[in-house]
PAMILO-721650 format. One record per residue (C-alpha): residue in three letters; x, y, z. Coordinates in steps of 0.1 Angstrom, whole numbers, padded with zeros to 4 digits, always signed. Last residue first. Layout:
REM PAMILO-721650
ALAXYZ;...
REM end
This chain:
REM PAMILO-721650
UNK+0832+1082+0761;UNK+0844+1066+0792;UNK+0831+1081+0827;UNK+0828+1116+0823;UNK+0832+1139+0854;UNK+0831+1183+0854;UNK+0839+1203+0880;UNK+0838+1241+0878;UNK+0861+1272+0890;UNK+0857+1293+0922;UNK+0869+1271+0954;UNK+0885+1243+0933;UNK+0888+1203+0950;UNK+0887+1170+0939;UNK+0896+1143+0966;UNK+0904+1106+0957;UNK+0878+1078+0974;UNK+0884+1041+0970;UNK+0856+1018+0964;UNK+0821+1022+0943;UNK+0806+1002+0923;UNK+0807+1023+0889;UNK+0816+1060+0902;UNK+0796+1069+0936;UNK+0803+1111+0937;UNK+0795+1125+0972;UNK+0773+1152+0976;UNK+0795+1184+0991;UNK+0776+1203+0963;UNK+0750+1187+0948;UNK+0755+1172+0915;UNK+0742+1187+0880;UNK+0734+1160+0855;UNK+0743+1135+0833;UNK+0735+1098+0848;UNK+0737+1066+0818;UNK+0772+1052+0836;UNK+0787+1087+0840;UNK+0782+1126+0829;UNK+0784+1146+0861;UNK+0785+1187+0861;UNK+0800+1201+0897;UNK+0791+1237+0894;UNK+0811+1263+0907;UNK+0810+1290+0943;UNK+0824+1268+0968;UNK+0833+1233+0955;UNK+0849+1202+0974;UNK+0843+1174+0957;UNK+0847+1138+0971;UNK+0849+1109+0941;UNK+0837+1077+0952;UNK+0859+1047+0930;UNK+0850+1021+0906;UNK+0864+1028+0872;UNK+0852+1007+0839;UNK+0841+1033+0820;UNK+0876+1045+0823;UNK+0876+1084+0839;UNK+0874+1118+0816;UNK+0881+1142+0846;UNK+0880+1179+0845;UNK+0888+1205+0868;UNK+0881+1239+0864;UNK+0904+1273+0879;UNK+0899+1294+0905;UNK+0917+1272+0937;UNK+0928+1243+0922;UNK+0931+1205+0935;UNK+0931+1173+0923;UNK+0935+1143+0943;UNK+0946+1107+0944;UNK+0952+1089+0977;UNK+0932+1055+0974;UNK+0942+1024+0946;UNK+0940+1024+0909;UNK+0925+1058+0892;UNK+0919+1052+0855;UNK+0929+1080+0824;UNK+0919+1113+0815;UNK+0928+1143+0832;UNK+0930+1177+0830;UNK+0935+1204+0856;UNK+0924+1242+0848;UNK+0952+1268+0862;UNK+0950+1298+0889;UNK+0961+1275+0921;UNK+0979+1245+0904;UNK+0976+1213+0923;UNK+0974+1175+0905;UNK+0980+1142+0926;UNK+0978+1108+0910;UNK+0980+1078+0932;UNK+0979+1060+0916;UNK+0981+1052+0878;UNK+0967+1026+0848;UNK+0973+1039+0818;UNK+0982+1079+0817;UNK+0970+1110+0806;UNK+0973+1143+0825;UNK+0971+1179+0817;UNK+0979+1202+0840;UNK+0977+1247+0833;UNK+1002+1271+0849;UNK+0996+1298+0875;UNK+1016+1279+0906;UNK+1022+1248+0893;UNK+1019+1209+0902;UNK+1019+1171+0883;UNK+1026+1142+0904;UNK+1021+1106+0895;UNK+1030+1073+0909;UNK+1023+1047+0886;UNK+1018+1051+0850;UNK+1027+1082+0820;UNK+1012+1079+0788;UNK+1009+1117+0783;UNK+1022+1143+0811;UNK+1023+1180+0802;UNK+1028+1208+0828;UNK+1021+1242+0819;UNK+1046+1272+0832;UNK+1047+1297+0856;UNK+1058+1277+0887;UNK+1064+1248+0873;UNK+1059+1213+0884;UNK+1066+1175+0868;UNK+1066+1148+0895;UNK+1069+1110+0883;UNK+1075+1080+0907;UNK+1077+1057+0883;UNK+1066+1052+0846;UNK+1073+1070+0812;UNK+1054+1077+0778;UNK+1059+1115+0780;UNK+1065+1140+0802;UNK+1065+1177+0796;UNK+1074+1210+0814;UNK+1066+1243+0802;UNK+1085+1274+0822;UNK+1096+1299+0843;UNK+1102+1283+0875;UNK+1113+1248+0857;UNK+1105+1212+0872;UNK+1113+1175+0866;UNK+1115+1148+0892;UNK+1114+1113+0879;UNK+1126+1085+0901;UNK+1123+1052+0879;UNK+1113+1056+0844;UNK+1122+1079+0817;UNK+1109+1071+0778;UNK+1105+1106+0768;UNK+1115+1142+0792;UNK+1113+1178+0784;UNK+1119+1210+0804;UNK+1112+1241+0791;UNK+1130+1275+0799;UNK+1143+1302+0825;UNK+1151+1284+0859;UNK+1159+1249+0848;UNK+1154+1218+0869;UNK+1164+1177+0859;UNK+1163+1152+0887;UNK+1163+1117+0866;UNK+1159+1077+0873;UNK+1184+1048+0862;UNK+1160+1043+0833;UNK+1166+1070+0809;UNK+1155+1070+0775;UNK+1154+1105+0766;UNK+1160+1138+0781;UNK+1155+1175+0769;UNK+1166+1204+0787;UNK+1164+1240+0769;UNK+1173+1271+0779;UNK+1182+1289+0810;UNK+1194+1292+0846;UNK+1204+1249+0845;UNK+1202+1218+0865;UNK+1207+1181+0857;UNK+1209+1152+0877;UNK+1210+1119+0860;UNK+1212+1082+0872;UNK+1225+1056+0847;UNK+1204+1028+0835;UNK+1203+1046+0799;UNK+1244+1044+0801;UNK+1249+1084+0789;UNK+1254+1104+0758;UNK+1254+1145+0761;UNK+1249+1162+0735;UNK+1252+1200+0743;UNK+1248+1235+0726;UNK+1257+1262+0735;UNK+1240+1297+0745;UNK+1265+1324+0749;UNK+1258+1354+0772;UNK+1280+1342+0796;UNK+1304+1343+0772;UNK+1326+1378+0779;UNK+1326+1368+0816;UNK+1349+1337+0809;UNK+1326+1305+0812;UNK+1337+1275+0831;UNK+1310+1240+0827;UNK+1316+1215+0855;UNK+1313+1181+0843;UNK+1303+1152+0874;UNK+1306+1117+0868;UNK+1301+1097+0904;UNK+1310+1061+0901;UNK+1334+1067+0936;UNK+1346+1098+0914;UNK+1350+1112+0886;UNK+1356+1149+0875;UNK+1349+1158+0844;UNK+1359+1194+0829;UNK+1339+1218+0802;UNK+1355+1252+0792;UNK+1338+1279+0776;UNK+1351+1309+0746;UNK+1340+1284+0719;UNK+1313+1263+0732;UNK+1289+1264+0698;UNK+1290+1228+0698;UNK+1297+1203+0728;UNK+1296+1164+0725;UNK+1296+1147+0761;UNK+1299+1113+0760;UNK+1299+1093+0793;UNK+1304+1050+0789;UNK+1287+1019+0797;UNK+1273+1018+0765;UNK+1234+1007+0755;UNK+1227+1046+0749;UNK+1202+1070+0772;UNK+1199+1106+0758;UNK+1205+1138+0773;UNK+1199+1170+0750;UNK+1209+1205+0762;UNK+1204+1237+0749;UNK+1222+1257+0768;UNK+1228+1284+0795;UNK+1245+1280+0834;UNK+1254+1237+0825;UNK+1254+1223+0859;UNK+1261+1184+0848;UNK+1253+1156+0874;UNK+1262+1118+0858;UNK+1255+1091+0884;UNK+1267+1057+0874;UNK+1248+1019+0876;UNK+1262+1014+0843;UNK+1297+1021+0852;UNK+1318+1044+0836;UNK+1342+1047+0806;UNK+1348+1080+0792;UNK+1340+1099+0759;UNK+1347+1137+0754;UNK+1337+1160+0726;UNK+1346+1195+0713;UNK+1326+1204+0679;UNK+1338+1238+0665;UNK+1310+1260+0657;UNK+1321+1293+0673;UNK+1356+1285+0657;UNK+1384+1280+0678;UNK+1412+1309+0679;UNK+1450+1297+0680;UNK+1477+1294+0704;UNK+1477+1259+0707;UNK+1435+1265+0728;UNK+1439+1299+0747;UNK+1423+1323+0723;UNK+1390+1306+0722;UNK+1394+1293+0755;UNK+1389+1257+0753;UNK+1366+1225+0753;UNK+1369+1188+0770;UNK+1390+1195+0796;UNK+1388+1163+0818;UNK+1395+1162+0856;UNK+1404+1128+0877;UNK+1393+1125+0909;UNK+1406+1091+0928;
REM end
C-alpha cells in the first residue's frame, strides 16, 4: 500500500497563513532496516546521515514555498520534492535521518550532498556541485558532472567520478574506482584491489598497497604517481609515449626504460600504468 506524506507547504497555502523562509518542517516514519530511501531533491544542501533507528526523518529548513511527500512502498521510501515555479530558484536545506543499514539513492541538479555512516550501500549524483561521503560501505557509487567528489574512511565496492571535478578518496579498502574527464585523483587506502584510476587531462595519485591482479591507472597528458608499501610485491607495466618513467624503490632510483617492465619487491601480480604525454614516477615506502 502507498501512503503519501506532506511534510512542508505552500507558503500561502499552509491554515491560510504565510510560513516563514526559516520554518523547520519535519517528518519521522517507521521503516525497516533493510529499507531503500530514494529522494530527488532539484536544489539543496542536503545532509544524509546513518542513525541506530529503524525509522525515516526528514528535517527541511528554508523550504517555504516547496512541498515534500513520501510514498512507501514494499520497504521502498521514496519523498518527492514539488516546487511552485516562483521557488525553483530556492536552495533549502535538508536533514535527512535514515537506518545506517539502509540503502540510499540520491540525485540532484545542484548543491551540496553529503552522506555519513551508511552501511546498506549508496548511489548518490548531482549535476552542479560536490558530492561528499564518510563512513560508507557496501555499494558506493558517487559522481557529479560539474564537480569535486570525496570519499573518506569507507570499504566496498567504491566508485567516485566527475566529469570536471577532482576526486578524493582517503582510507578507502577493497574494490576501488576513482574516474574524471579533466579532473585530478588522489587515492589512499589500506590494503585494496583492484584499484582502477582514469582521468584523461588530470595527474593520478596514489599511495597505499596493491592486493591481488587487475589494478590500473591511466591518463592520457597528465602524471602518475605511485608511493607503494615497502613491502609490495607486484610487476608494474608502463605504458609511456613521450614522458619519463622515474623509479625510486628497494635501494634503485633511476630512469626506467620505456616499455621495461617494473619488478617491485619479489615480484607477482601485474597492474597497468598508463599516460601518453605526462610522467611516471614509483616510490616504494618512504
Amino acid at each position: 500500500m502507498m501512503r503519501s506524506v506532506m511534510i512542508a507547504c505552500f507558503a500561502v497555502a499552509c491554515a491560510g497563513t504565510a510560513t516563514p523562509a526559516t520554518a523547520q518542517q519535519q517528518i519521522d516514519e517507521a521503516m525497516p532496516a533493510s529499507g531503500v530511501v530514494v529522494f530527488q531533491p532539484s536544489k539543496a544542501q542536503l545532509e544524509v546521515v546513518g542513525w541506530a533507528r529503524d525509522s525515516v526523518r526528514l528535517v527541511a529548513r528554508n523550504a517555504a514555498g516547496i512541498v515534500v511527500e513520501l510514498d512507501r512502498s514494499a520497504g521502498v521510501f521514496e519523498l518527492h520534492e514539488r516546487r511552485a515555479e516562483r521557488d525553483t530558484a530556492v536552495l533549502a536545506s535538508y536533514t535527512l535521518y535514515v537506518p545506517a543499514t539502509a540503502t540510499v539513492r540520491v540525485r540532484m541538479q545542484a548543491g551540496e550532498i553529503s552522506l555519513r555512516n551508511l552501511r546498506g550501500g549508496v548511489r548518490a549524483g548531482i549535476v552542479e556541485g560536490s558530492v561528499l561521503g564518510d563512513s560508507l560501505s557496501g555499494d558506493v557509487e558517487l559522481s557529479s558532472v560539474a564537480g569535486p567528489v570525496e570519499l573518506r574512511r569507507s570499504s566496498g565496492r567504491l566508485l567516485a567520478r566527475s566529469v570536471a571535478g577532482d576526486v578524493v578518496m582517503s582510507q578507502v579498502t577493497g574494490i576501488v574506482r576513482a574516474r574524471s574527464t579533466s579532473g585530478d585523483l588522489t587515492i589512499a587506502t589500506g590494503l585494496a584491489g583492484p584499484v582502477e584510476a582514469e582521468t584523461y587531462s588530470g595527474v593520478i595519485s596514489f599511495e597505499g598497497a596493491l592486493a591481488g591482479a587487475g589494478s590500473s591507472f591511466a591518463t592520457h597528458s597528465g602524471d602518475i604517481h605511485l608511493r607503494l608499501s615497502a613491502a609490495q610485491d607486484a610487476v608494474a607495466l608502463v605504458t609511456n609515449v613521450e614522458g619519463r618513467v622515474t623509479l625510486m624503490c628497494g635501494g634503485r632510483a633511476g630512469r626506467v626504460a620505456a616499455g621495461q617492465p617494473v619488478v617491485l619487491g619479489d615480484g607477482g601480480e601485474s597492474f597497468d600504468v598508463i599516460t601518453f604525454t605526462g610522467n611516471v614516477r614509483i616510490n616504494c615506502g618512504d
